[in-house]
C-alpha positions as CSV (number, residue, x, y, z in Angstrom):
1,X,-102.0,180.1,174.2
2,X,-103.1,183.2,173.0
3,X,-107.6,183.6,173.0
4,X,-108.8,186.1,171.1
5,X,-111.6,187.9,172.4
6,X,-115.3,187.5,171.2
7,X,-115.9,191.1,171.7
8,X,-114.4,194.0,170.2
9,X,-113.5,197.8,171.7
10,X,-116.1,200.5,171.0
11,X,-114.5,203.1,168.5
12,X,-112.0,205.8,170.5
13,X,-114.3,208.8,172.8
14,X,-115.3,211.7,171.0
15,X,-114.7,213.5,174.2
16,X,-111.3,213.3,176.1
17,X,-110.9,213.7,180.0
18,X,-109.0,216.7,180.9
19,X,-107.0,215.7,184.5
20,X,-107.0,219.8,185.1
21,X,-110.6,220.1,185.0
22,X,-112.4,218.8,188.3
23,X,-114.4,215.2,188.1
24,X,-117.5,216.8,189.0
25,X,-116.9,219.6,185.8
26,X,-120.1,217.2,184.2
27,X,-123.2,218.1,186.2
28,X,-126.2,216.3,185.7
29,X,-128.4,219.5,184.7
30,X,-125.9,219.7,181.8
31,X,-127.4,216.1,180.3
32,X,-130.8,216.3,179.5
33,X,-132.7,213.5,182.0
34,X,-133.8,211.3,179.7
35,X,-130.6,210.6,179.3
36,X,-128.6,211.1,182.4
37,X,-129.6,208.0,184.3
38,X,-129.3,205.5,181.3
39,X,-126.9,202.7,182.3
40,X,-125.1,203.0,178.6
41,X,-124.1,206.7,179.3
42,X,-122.9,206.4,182.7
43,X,-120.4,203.6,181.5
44,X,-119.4,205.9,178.6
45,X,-118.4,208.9,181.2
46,X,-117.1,206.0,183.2
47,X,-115.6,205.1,180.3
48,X,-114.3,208.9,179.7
49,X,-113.1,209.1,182.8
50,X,-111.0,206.2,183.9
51,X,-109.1,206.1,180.3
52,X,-108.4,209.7,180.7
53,X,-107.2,209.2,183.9
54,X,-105.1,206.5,182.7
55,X,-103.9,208.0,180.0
56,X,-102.4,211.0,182.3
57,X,-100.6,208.9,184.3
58,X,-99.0,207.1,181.6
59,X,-98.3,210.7,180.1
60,X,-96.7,212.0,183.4
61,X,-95.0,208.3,184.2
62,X,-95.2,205.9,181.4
63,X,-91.8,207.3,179.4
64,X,-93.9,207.7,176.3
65,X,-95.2,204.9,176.7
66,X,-99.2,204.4,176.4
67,X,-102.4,202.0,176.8
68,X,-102.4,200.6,173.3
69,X,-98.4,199.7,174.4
70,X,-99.4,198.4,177.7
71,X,-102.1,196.1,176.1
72,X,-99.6,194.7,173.8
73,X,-96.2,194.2,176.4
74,X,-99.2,192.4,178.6
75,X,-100.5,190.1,176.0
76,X,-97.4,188.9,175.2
77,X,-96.4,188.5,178.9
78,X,-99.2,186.3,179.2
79,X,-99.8,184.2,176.4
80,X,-95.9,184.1,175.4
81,X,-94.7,184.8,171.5
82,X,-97.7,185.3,168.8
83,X,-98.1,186.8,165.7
84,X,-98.1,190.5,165.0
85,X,-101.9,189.4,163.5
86,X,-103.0,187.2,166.6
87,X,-101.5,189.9,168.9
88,X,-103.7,192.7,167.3
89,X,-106.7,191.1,167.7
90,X,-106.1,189.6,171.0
91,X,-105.9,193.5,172.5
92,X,-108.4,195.1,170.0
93,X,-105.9,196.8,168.0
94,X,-106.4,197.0,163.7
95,X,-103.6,195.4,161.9
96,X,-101.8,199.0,161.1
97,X,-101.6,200.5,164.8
98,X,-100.2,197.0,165.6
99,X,-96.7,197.2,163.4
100,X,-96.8,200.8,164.4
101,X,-97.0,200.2,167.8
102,X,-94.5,197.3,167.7
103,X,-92.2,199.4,165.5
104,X,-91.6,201.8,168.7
105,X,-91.5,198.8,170.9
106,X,-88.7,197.3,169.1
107,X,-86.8,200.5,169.0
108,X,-87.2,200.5,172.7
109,X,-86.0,197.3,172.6
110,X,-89.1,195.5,174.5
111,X,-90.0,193.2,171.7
112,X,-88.2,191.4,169.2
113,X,-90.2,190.8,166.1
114,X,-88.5,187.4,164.1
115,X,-89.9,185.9,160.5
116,X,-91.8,182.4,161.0
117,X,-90.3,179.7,159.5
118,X,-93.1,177.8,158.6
119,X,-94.4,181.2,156.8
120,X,-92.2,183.5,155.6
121,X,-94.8,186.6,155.3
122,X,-95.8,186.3,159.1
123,X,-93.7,187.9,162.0
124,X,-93.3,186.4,165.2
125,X,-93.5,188.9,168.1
126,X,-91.5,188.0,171.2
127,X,-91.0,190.1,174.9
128,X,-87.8,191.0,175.7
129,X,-86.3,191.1,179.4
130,X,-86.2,194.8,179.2
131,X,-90.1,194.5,177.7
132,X,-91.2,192.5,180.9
133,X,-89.4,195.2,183.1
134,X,-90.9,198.0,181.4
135,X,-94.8,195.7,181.7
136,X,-93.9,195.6,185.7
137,X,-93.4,199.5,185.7
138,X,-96.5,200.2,184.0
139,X,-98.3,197.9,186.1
140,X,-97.7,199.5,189.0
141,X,-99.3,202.8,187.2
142,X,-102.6,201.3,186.2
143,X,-102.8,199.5,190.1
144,X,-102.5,203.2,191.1
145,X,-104.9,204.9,188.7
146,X,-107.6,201.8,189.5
147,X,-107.0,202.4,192.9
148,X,-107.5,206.8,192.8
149,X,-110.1,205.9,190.7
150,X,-112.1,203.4,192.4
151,X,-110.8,205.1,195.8
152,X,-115.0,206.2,196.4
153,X,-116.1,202.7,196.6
154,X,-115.3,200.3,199.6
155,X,-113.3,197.0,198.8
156,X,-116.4,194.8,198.3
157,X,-118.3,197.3,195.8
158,X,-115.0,197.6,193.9
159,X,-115.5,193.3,193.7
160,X,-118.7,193.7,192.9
161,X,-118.5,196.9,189.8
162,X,-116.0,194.3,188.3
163,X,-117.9,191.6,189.2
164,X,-121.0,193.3,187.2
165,X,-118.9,194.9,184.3
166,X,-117.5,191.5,183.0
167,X,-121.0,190.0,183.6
168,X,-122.4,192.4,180.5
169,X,-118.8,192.0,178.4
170,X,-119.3,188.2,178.3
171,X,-121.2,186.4,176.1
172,X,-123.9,184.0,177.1
């Protein structure tokens, strides 16, 4: 069953995380204090960093491949065959990016995209063998950027930072 999530991403970074330039290249005299310690901006450079990161690796290993194509191949993987609609909003993607990112999947051939028969204007988006391959190859990128980027925090913190960052994305 595919559950669509009551929350929605925050709009793409206006800044980008450049893998050549050292983690530290952000000091904290280059943030004006009232500013620096606020919990909202360290998640944003959190934010800045680990996508960056991620989006790297998928550049140097991924095959062309990116997020917005992992998030779709695993939604599918997990909640079976939906509709290019339910799948879009199930991984925070608008309607548009969704048949364009399903158009290069399908040319890849790690989707198949098939017309509902109860109504005819809806596609029915489906993962492919080779789609559920290329998921298990990408998954084994993002467990290795998570673990280079969490590699500062011991085991239990790493339990607890998840712990705490689903605490504030669910809803009460």
């Amino acid at each position: 069953m595919l559950v669509i999530p009551t929350y929605a991403m925050l709009a793409r970074p206006t800044t980008t995380y450049d893998p050549n330039v050292p983690a530290n290249d952000h000091h904290p005299h280059l943030t004006p204090a009232r500013i620096a310690q606020r919990p909202t901006w360290l998640v944003s450079r959190v934010f800045a960093r680990s996508s960056g990161l991620l989006n790297a690796a998928f550049e140097a290993q991924g095959g062309g491949l990116r997020g917005y194509h992992y998030r779709l191949l695993a939604a599918l993987d997990e909640y079976g065959a939906a509709s290019q609609a339910d799948l879009g909003r199930s991984v925070s993607l608008d309607r548009s990016d969704v048949t364009a990112v399903l158009s290069e999947l399908e040319a890849r051939g790690l989707v198949e995209r098939t017309v509902d028969p109860d109504h005819k204007r809806r596609k029915i988006v489906t993962l492919t063998p080779a789609g559920r391959k290329q998921l298990l190859a990408l998954d084994a990128i993002v467990d290795q950027t998570q673990a280079d980027f969490l590699a500062p925090l011991t085991t239990t913190q790493r339990r607890q930072f998840t712990d705490l960052l689903t605490r504030l994305l669910t809803p009460e």
